[in-house]
C-alpha positions in Angstrom: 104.4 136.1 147.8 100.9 135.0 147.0 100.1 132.8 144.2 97.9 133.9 141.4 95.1 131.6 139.3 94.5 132.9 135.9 92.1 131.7 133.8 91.6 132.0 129.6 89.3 130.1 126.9 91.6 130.9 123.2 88.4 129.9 120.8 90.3 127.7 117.8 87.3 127.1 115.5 83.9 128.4 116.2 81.9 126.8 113.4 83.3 123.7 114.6 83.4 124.0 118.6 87.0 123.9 118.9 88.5 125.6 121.8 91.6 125.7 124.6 91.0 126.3 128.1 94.3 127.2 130.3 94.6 127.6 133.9 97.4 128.0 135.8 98.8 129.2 139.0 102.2 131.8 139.0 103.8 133.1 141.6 106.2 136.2 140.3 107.0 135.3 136.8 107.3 131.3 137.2 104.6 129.3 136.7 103.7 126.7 139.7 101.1 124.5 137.9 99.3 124.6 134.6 96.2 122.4 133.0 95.7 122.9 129.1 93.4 121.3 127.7 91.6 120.9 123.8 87.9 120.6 124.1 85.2 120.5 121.5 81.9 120.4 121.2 80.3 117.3 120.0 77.0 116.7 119.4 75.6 119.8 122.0 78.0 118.1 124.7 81.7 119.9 125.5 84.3 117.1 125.4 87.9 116.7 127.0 90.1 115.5 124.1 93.7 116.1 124.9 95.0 117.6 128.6 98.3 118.9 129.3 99.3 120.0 132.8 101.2 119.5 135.9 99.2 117.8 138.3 101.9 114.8 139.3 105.0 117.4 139.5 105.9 117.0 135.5 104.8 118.3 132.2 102.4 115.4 131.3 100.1 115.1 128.6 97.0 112.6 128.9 95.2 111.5 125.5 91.2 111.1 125.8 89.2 108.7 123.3 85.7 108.3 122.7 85.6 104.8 123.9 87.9 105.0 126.4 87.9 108.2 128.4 91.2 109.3 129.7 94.4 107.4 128.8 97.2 107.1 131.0 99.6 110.2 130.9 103.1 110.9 129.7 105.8 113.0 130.2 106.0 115.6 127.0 108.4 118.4 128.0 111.6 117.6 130.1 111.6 122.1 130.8 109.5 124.2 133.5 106.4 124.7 133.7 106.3 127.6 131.9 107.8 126.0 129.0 105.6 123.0 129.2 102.2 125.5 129.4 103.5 127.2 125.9 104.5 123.4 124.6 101.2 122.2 125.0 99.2 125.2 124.1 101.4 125.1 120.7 100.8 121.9 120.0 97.1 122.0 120.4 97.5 125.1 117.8 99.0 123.1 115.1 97.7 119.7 115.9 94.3 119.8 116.9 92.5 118.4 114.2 94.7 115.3 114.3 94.1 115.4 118.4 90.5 115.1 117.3 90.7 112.2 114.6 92.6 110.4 117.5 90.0 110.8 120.0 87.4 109.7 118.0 88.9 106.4 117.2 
């Protein structure tokens, strides 16, 4: 069977530039490999602030600040991938003004 890539931008806050970008790979009904990740706009330039994906074989989650770029990451969901995707994507829905605060520190 062939894998799939789909691709989908959920807008979270227009007025404020506040959106998640998923990606992720399936073949059948499992997912193979996922990247979620909260961006925002700031100041006319789209910014990573929080990624979640699958990259090093785990559901890993990777904090970005301001003045430091990309933190190291860490495991955030012991299930599958598919579980991890819908982990991260729900925590970006209920956390992402705190994700934001953090980044900007």
């Amino acid at each position: 069977m062939r894998a799939v890539v789909d691709e989908y931008v959920e807008i979270l806050d227009r007025a404020l530039g506040i959106a998640i970008q998923v990606k992720f790979e399936r073949t059948g009904r499992g997912i193979d490999g996922y990247a979620v990740v909260l961006v925002a706009e700031i100041q006319s330039t789209v910014e990573a602030i929080r990624v979640f994906d699958s990259a090093h074989g785990v559901n890993e989650m990777h904090r970005y600040t301001r003045s430091g770029g990309k933190q190291t990451g860490t495991t955030f969901h012991s299930g599958t991938f598919g579980e991890g995707m819908r982990a991260a994507t729900s925590q970006i829905e209920s956390g992402y003004r705190q994700m934001i605060e953090g980044w900007d520190r």
